[in-house]
N, C-alpha and C positions, 0 to 999 in steps of 0.2 A: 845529635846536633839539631838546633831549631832552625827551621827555615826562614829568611831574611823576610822581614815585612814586604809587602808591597810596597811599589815608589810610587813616591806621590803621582805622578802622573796617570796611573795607570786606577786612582781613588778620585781624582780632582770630578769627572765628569758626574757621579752617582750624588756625591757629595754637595754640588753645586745644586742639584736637582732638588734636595732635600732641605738644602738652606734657604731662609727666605732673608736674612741679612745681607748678602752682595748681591745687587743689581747688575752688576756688571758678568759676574759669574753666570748669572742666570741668563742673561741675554746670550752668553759665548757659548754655553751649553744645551740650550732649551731652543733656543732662537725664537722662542716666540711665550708670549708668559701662561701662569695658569689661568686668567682669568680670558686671555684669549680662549684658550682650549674649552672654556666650560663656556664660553659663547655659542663655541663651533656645534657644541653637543647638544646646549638647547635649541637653535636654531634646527638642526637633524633632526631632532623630539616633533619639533612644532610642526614640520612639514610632511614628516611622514603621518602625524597623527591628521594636518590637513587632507593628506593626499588618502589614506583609508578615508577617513569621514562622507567623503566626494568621490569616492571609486574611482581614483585613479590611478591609472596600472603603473606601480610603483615601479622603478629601472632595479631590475634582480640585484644588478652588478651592484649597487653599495653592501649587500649582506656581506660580504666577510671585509669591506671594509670599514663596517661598523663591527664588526667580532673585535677586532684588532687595536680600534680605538687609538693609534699612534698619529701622529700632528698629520703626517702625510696623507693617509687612508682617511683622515676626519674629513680635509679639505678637498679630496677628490670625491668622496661621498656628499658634504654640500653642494659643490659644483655640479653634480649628477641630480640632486632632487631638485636644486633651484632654476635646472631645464627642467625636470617633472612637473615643476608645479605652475612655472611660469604662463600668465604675467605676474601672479602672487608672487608675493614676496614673506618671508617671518615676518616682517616689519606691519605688514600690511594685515596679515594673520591677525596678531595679535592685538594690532586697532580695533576689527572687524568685531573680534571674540569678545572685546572691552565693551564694543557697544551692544551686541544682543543675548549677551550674557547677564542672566535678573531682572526682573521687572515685564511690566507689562510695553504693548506699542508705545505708551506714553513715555515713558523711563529709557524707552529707545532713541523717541525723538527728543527727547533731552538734551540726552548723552552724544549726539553729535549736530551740535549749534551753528555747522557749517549749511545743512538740509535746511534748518529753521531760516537762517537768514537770506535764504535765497528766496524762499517762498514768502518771505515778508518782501523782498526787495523788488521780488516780479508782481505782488498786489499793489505794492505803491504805485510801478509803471504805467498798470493796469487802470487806477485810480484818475491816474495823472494824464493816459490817455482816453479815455471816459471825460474826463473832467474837460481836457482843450477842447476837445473835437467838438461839444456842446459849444463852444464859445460861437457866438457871429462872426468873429475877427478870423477864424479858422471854415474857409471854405476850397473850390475846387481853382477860383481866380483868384483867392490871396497866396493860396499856394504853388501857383504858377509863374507867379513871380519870383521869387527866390526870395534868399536873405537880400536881397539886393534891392528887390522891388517894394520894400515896406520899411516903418521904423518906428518906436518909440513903442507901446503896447503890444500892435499888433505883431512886431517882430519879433518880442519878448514870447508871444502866446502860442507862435509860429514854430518858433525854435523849441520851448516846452513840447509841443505836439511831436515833431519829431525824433526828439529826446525820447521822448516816451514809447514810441515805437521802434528805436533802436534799442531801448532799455529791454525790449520783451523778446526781442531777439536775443542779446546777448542773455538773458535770464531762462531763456528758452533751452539754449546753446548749453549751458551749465548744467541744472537741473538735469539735462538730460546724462551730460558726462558723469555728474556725480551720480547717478541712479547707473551708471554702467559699470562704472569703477566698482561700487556694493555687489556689484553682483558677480564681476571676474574677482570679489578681494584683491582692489590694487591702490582702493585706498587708504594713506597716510597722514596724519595730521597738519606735516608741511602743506596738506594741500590747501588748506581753509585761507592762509595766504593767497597761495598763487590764485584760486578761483575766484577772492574779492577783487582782486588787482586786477581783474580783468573786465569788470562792470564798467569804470568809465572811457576806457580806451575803446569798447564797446558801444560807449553812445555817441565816443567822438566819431566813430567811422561809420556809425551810421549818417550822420550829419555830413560829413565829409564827403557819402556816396549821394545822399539825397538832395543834397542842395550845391555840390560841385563839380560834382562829376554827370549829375542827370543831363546835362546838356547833352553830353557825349554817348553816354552809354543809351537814351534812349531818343538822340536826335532832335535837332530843333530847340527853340527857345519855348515852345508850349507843348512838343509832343503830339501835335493834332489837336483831337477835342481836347477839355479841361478835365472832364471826366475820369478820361485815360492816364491824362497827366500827373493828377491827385492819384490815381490808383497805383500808375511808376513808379512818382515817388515817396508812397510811403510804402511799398515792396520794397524799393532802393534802401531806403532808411533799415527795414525789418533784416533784409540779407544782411546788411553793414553791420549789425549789431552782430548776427548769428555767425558771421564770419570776418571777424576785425582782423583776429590772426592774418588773413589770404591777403586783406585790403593792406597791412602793412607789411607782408612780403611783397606787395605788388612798389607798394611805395619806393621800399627799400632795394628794391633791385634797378628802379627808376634811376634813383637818386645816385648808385655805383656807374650807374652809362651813364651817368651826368659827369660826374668825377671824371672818368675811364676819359673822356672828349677833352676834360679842362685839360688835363694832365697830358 
């Protein structure tokens, strides 16, 4: 006597795994797809090849669960190298390898136009504050005055000057984060965004500290001599730029005890 087939049920899971027509099969059985899986593994590839590259002492514990290669042992083995490698990330790896991968320094700085515009953007400031500070309209008593105390040109030349010194701050601020980011690998593309969007919030809060808040933070309507007061506040301006993030936490925490009292 022949022995009875197998019942479906007991064929449905091998079968599902093999078929790439049901979607739905595959989700029930797989619960997660092939192209997830072959994510997992080059992600694994990238980091341990990071982590030897850079001598760093790989966590043992992923060896047998990269032998084993099954969904569970994949994602417990990512999770274990992306603490080894951290702050890297794959993501950030593979930016990194894109850009000093071929070519000479030139073909480097090419290949990431985020390093180039920064250094075009803090020469312009640079330019721009070389250029006011020469003006006559820009001295230690027109700047003692505030936005308040001048108008028409000289306010115009005034406000440049300050711009300009907030610009070198915030251009200061970046430069330096992107040159830190290259070097832990934790830069990503998204970043060329985030780091341009932060130039003018940048010169606003310089301006912001150097011509509204100088009253307070360094006393008085002149600060004593004129000297000291021109040197305040374009310190006031250079910090604002260098740190607009802190000046709009400070805002913003103002503005919630402002709320917290209507309410």
């Amino acid at each position: 006597m022949t022995k009875p087939n197998p019942s479906p049920k007991s064929t449905s899971i091998p079968e599902a795994v093999q078929s790439s027509n049901s979607d739905s099969d595959d989700t029930a059985t797989q619960g997660i797809s092939q192209e997830g899986i072959n994510n997992l593994s080059t992600d694994i590839n990238i980091m341990l090849s990071f982590a030897s590259r850079n001598g760093i002492i790989i966590n043992t514990d992923i060896i047998p669960l990269i032998q084993d290669s099954s969904v569970d042992e994949l994602i417990l083995a990512h999770n274990l190298l992306s603490k080894n490698i951290a702050p890297a990330t794959p993501k950030s790896i593979v930016y990194i390898n894109k850009i000093y991968e071929g070519g000479g320094k030139k073909a480097r700085y090419t290949k990431l136009p985020l390093l180039r515009n920064l250094v075009l953007i803090a020469m312009f400031f640079l330019i721009l504050f070389v250029t006011t500070k020469m003006s006559p309209q820009v001295n230690s008593i027109s700047l003692s005055k505030g936005v308040f105390g001048f108008e028409g040109f000289s306010l115009v030349i005034n406000i440049l000057y300050f711009s300009s010194v907030a610009g070198l701050g915030v251009s200061f601020y970046l430069l330096k984060d992107v040159i830190v980011a290259l070097k832990e690998v934790t830069l990503v593309p998204e970043d060329s965004i985030s780091y341009m969007s932060q130039i003018l919030p940048g010169v606003m809060a310089g301006i912001i500290m150097s011509q509204f808040l100088a009253g307070y933070l360094i006393g008085g309507e002149s600060g004593g001599e004129s000297g000291v007061f021109l040197l305040n506040t374009t310190i006031l301006a250079l910090v604002g730029g260098f740190s607009s993030d802190a000046l709009f936490s400070t805002l913003q925490g103002i503005i919630k005890k402002i709320k917290a009292v209507i309410n």
